[in-house]
N, C-alpha and C positions, 0 to 999 in steps of 0.2 A: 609386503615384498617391495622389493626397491626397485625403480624401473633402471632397465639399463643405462649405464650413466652416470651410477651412484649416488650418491645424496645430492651431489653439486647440481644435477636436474634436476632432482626433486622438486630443491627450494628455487630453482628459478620457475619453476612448472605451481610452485603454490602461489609463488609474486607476481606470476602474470594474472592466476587466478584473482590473485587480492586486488591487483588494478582493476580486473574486469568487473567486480563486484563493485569496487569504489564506482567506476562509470553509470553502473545500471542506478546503483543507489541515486548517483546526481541526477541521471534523467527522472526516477521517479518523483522528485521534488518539481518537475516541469510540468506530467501528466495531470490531468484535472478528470477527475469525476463527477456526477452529479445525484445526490440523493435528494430522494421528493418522497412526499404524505399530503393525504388526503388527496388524492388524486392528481397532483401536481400542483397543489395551490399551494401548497411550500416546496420550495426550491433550495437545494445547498449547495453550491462548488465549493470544492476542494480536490489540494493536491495529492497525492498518494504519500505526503510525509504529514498529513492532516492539515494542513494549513488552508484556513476558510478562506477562500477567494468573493464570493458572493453569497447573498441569498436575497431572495424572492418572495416576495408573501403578496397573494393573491388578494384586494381589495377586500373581498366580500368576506373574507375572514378575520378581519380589524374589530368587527364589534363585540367578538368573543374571547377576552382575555386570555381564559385558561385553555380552550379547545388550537389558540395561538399558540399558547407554549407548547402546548401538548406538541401539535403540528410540529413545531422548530425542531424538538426535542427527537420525533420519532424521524426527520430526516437528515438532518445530523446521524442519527444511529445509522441511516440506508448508505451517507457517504463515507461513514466510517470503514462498512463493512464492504461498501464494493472500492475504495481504497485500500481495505486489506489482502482483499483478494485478486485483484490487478496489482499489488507491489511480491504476494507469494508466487501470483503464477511467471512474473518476470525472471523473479530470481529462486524460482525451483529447479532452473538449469545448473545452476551451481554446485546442486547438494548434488543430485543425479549419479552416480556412479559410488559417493564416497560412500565407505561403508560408516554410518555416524550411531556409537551407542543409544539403544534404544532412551525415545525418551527426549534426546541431544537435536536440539535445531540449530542451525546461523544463523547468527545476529541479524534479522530483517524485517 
Protein backbone atom coordinates (compact mmCIF):
# COMPACT_ATOMS: atom_id res chain seq x y z
CA UNK A 1 0.00 0.00 0.00
CA UNK A 2 1.37 3.32 -0.84
CA UNK A 3 1.15 5.85 1.89
CA UNK A 4 -0.56 8.86 1.39
CA UNK A 5 1.38 11.08 -0.78
CA UNK A 6 1.97 8.66 -3.52
CA UNK A 7 5.13 7.16 -4.55
CA UNK A 8 6.97 10.83 -4.46
CA UNK A 9 6.79 10.14 -0.35
CA UNK A 10 7.54 6.94 -0.56
CA UNK A 11 10.96 7.47 -2.14
CA UNK A 12 11.73 10.45 -0.10
CA UNK A 13 10.59 8.24 3.07
CA UNK A 14 13.06 5.20 1.71
CA UNK A 15 16.12 8.13 1.21
CA UNK A 16 15.83 9.29 4.40
CA UNK A 17 15.77 5.70 5.54
CA UNK A 18 18.94 5.09 3.37
CA UNK A 19 20.90 8.16 5.00
CA UNK A 20 19.81 6.91 8.35
CA UNK A 21 21.30 3.56 7.85
CA UNK A 22 24.57 5.06 5.99
CA UNK A 23 24.91 7.15 9.52
CA UNK A 24 24.39 4.09 11.88
CA UNK A 25 26.75 1.98 9.59
CA UNK A 26 29.69 5.08 10.04
CA UNK A 27 29.20 5.13 13.68
CA UNK A 28 29.49 1.34 14.04
CA UNK A 29 33.10 1.63 12.33
CA UNK A 30 33.81 3.99 15.72
CA UNK A 31 32.25 1.44 18.38
CA UNK A 32 34.96 -1.02 19.84
CA UNK A 33 34.31 -4.25 21.52
CA UNK A 34 36.29 -6.35 23.43
CA UNK A 35 36.71 -10.23 23.07
CA UNK A 36 38.92 -12.13 25.83
CA UNK A 37 39.75 -16.24 26.46
CA UNK A 38 41.28 -17.82 29.02
CA UNK A 39 40.11 -15.75 31.52
CA UNK A 40 41.13 -12.53 30.18
CA UNK A 41 44.69 -13.33 29.50
CA UNK A 42 43.93 -12.62 25.79
CA UNK A 43 42.45 -9.65 25.06
CA UNK A 44 41.06 -8.18 21.42
CA UNK A 45 39.57 -4.76 20.42
CA UNK A 46 37.83 -4.18 17.79
CA UNK A 47 35.39 -2.12 15.89
CA UNK A 48 32.01 -3.38 14.88
CA UNK A 49 33.10 -3.25 11.13
CA UNK A 50 36.01 -5.85 12.49
CA UNK A 51 38.82 -3.87 12.44
CA UNK A 52 41.42 -5.09 15.31
CA UNK A 53 42.36 -2.05 17.35
CA UNK A 54 44.47 -3.99 20.06
CA UNK A 55 45.34 -6.98 21.63
CA UNK A 56 46.68 -8.17 24.99
CA UNK A 57 48.42 -11.18 25.88
CA UNK A 58 48.94 -11.78 29.39
CA UNK A 59 52.75 -12.60 30.36
CA UNK A 60 52.31 -15.88 31.75
CA UNK A 61 50.97 -17.20 28.55
CA UNK A 62 54.19 -16.54 26.19
CA UNK A 63 55.75 -19.84 27.04
CA UNK A 64 53.10 -21.85 25.35
CA UNK A 65 53.03 -21.55 21.86
CA UNK A 66 49.92 -23.30 20.72
CA UNK A 67 47.57 -22.89 23.95
CA UNK A 68 48.89 -18.84 22.53
CA UNK A 69 47.32 -19.22 19.37
CA UNK A 70 44.60 -21.20 20.52
CA UNK A 71 43.92 -18.05 23.14
CA UNK A 72 44.18 -15.40 20.21
CA UNK A 73 42.19 -17.44 18.06
CA UNK A 74 39.12 -18.15 20.48
CA UNK A 75 39.14 -14.28 21.35
CA UNK A 76 39.14 -12.96 18.14
CA UNK A 77 35.93 -15.38 17.66
CA UNK A 78 34.42 -13.55 21.33
CA UNK A 79 34.99 -10.13 19.36
CA UNK A 80 33.80 -11.13 16.35
CA UNK A 81 30.52 -12.19 17.68
CA UNK A 82 29.92 -9.55 20.28
CA UNK A 83 30.80 -7.08 17.09
CA UNK A 84 28.13 -8.91 15.44
CA UNK A 85 25.71 -8.54 17.73
CA UNK A 86 26.01 -4.75 18.84
CA UNK A 87 26.20 -3.76 14.76
CA UNK A 88 22.46 -6.35 14.44
CA UNK A 89 20.90 -4.87 17.48
CA UNK A 90 21.93 -1.12 16.28
CA UNK A 91 20.50 -1.56 12.98
CA UNK A 92 17.49 -3.96 13.66
CA UNK A 93 15.59 -0.59 13.94
CA UNK A 94 15.68 -0.38 10.30
CA UNK A 95 14.23 -3.76 9.26
CA UNK A 96 11.24 -3.30 12.21
CA UNK A 97 8.07 -2.64 10.36
CA UNK A 98 9.24 -3.77 6.75
CA UNK A 99 7.50 -6.57 5.65
CA UNK A 100 10.95 -8.47 4.22
CA UNK A 101 10.42 -11.99 2.36
CA UNK A 102 11.23 -14.58 4.45
CA UNK A 103 14.65 -15.63 4.47
CA UNK A 104 15.62 -11.58 3.17
CA UNK A 105 17.90 -9.44 5.55
CA UNK A 106 19.67 -5.78 4.86
CA UNK A 107 22.78 -5.51 4.10
CA UNK A 108 24.63 -5.19 7.69
Amino acid sequence: MIPKGGLGALMKQAQQMQENMKKAQDELAHIEVEGQSGGGMVKVTMTCHTDVKRVSIDPSVMDDREMLEDLIAAAVNDAVHKAQATSSAKMSGFSAGMQMPPGMKLPF
